[in-house]
N, C-alpha and C positions, 0 to 999 in steps of 0.2 A: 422679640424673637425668643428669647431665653422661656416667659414665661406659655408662648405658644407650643413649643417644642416640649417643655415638663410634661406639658398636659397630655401632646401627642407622644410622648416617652422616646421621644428623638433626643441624639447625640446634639448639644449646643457646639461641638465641638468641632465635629469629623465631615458636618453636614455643612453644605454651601448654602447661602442665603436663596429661597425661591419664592417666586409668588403663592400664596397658597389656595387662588383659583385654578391657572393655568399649569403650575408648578414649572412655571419660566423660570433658570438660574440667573439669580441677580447680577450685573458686572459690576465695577468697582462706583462706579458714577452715578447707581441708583440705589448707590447705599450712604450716601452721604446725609446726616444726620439733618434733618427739617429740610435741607435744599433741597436732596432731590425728590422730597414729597411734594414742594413747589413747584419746582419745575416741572413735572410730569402731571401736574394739577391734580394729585390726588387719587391719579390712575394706573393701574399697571401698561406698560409701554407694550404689551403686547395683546392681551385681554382685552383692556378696555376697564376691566373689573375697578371698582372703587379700592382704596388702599384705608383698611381702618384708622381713624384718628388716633387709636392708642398708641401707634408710632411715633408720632412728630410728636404727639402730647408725654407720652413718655422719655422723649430724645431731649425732651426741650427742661422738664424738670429735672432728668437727669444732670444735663450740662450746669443747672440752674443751681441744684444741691453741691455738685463739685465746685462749683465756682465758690458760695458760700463757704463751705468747708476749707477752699485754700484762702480764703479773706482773713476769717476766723482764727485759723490755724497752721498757719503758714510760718515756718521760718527754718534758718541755716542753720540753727541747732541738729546735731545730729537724732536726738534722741527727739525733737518736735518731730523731722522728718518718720519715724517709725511711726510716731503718732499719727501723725497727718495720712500716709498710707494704711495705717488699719482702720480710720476714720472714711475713708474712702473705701476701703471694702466694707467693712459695716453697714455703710451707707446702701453700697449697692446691692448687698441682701434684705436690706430695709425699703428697697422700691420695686423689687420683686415679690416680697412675700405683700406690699400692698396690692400691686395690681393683680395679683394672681387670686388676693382674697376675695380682691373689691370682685372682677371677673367670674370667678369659680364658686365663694362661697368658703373655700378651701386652703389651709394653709399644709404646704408640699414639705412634706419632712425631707426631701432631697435638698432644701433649701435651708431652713429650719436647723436642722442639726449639724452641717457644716460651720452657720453661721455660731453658732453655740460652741462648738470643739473652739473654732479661731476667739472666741472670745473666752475663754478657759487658758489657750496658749497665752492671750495677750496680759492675764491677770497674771499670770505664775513668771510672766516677765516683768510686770511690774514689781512686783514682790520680790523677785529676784533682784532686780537694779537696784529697788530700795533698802534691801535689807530687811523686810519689814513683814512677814509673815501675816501682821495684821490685813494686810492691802488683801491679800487673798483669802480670808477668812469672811472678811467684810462684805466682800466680794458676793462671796457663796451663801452669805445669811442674807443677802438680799434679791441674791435668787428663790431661795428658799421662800419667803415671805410671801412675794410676788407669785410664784407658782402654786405656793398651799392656797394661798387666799383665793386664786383664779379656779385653781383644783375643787378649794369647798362649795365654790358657786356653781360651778358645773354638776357636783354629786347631789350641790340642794336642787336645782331646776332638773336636772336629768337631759344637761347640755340645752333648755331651750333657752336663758339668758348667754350663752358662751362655749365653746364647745373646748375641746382637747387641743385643736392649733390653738389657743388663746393662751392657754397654761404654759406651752413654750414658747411663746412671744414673751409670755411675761418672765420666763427665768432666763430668754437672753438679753433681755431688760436691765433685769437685777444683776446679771455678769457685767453689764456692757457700762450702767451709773453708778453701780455701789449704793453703800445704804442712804446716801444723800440727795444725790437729783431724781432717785426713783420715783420718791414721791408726788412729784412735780407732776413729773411724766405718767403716772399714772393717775392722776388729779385733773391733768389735760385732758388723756384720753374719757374720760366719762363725759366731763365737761360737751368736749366734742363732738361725743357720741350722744348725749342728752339733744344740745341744741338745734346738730340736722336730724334727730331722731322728730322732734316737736314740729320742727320746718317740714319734713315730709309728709307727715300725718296732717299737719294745717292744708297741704296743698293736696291732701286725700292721694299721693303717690302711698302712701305707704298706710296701715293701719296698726293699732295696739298689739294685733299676732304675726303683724309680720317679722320677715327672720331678715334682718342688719347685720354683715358681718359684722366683728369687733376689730379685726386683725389692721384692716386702713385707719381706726382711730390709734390704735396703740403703734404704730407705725409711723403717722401723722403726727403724736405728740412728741415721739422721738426725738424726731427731727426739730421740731419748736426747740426741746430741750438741749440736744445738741447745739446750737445755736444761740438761745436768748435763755435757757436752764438756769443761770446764776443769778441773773438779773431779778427774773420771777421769783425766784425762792427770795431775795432779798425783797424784794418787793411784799411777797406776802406774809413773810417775817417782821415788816417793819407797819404793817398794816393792820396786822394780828395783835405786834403788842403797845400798839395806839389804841384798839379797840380797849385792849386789856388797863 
């Protein structure tokens, strides 16, 4: 809904849920999160019209990613709970700005630089609780890193490797891991985006010119990182100086 309505520059807010054939207003039973795309078999109750799969497919990662993040990061600490809720909002402008990119092509600065301000608040509270001025300095030099490096690729290609949404994925990246798991995360996303880039062009969906957003792999890796980030880094840390 969120990411239909950006597009059509409708209020998420003030507007009722409706079909967007018939423009039927939803009631509260056919908004029920994968059930009542089930139960109504995938059709509007009044149309007939098919209901896009990005619904239940999106309800269903959603739940899937929340559920993860309270596994993960769950506890009665007061100060885990701040955490655990701004991990949950983070989240949830991390699975917006993917479908909207995967979708569009497009990453929505009405998305985009909210989620940046909130991750700007949450460093200068961490910095704060800690006493530690470093936390938010570190913070910002791995924005910085993360945005020049995406910025110089965009002014080398002239935007056709990456465009301008990519450059602020990558500094609410660098706000959101600091100088340490960014790597990972940024490591992933190529990765990522290498492997279904080779996958589609094998199965001729795609060719050498064609345009792949970036924004679903940098979002994509996110989330790995958020999640199993310490693990991987330990992992290719201990793998690197085995080689070594």
């Amino acid at each position: 809904m969120v990411v239909l309505r950006l597009k059509k520059n409708e209020s998420i807010f003030k507007k009722r849920s409706y079909c967007p054939n018939c423009k039927k207003k939803l009631t509260w039973s056919e908004l029920i999160p994968i059930v009542s795309f089930l139960i109504q078999k995938g059709k509007c109750r009044k149309c007939r019209k098919k209901i896009s799969l990005q619904y239940p497919l999106v309800e269903f990662f959603t739940g899937l990613i929340f559920l993860l993040v309270a596994i993960y990061y769950f506890d009665f600490n007061p100060y885990a709970l701040i955490n655990l809720f701004y991990l949950l909002i983070v989240s949830s402008f991390l699975i917006v700005i993917f479908v909207y990119d995967l979708k569009y092509y497009l990453v929505s600065d009405k998305v985009i630089y909210p989620a940046i301000f909130i991750a700007i608040l949450y460093d200068i509270y961490l910095a704060f609780m800690s006493g530690q001025l470093s936390v938010l300095t570190l913070s910002f030099a791995a924005a910085f890193i993360i945005g020049g490096f995406f910025l110089l690729l965009v002014l080398i290609s002239k935007e056709k490797w990456m465009g301008m949404g990519d450059v602020k994925i990558g500094i609410l990246m660098g706000l959101f891991f600091g100088p340490f798991q960014f790597l990972t995360a940024i490591f992933l996303a190529f990765l990522l985006g290498a492997i279904v880039s080779i996958v589609l062009i094998a199965l001729k969906k795609k060719t050498m010119k064609s345009e792949i957003p970036f924004g679903p792999f940098l979002t994509g890796a996110s989330f790995i990182t958020i999640f199993w980030g310490t693990y991987l880094m330990h992992w290719y840390f201990n793998v690197f100086t085995g080689i070594l």
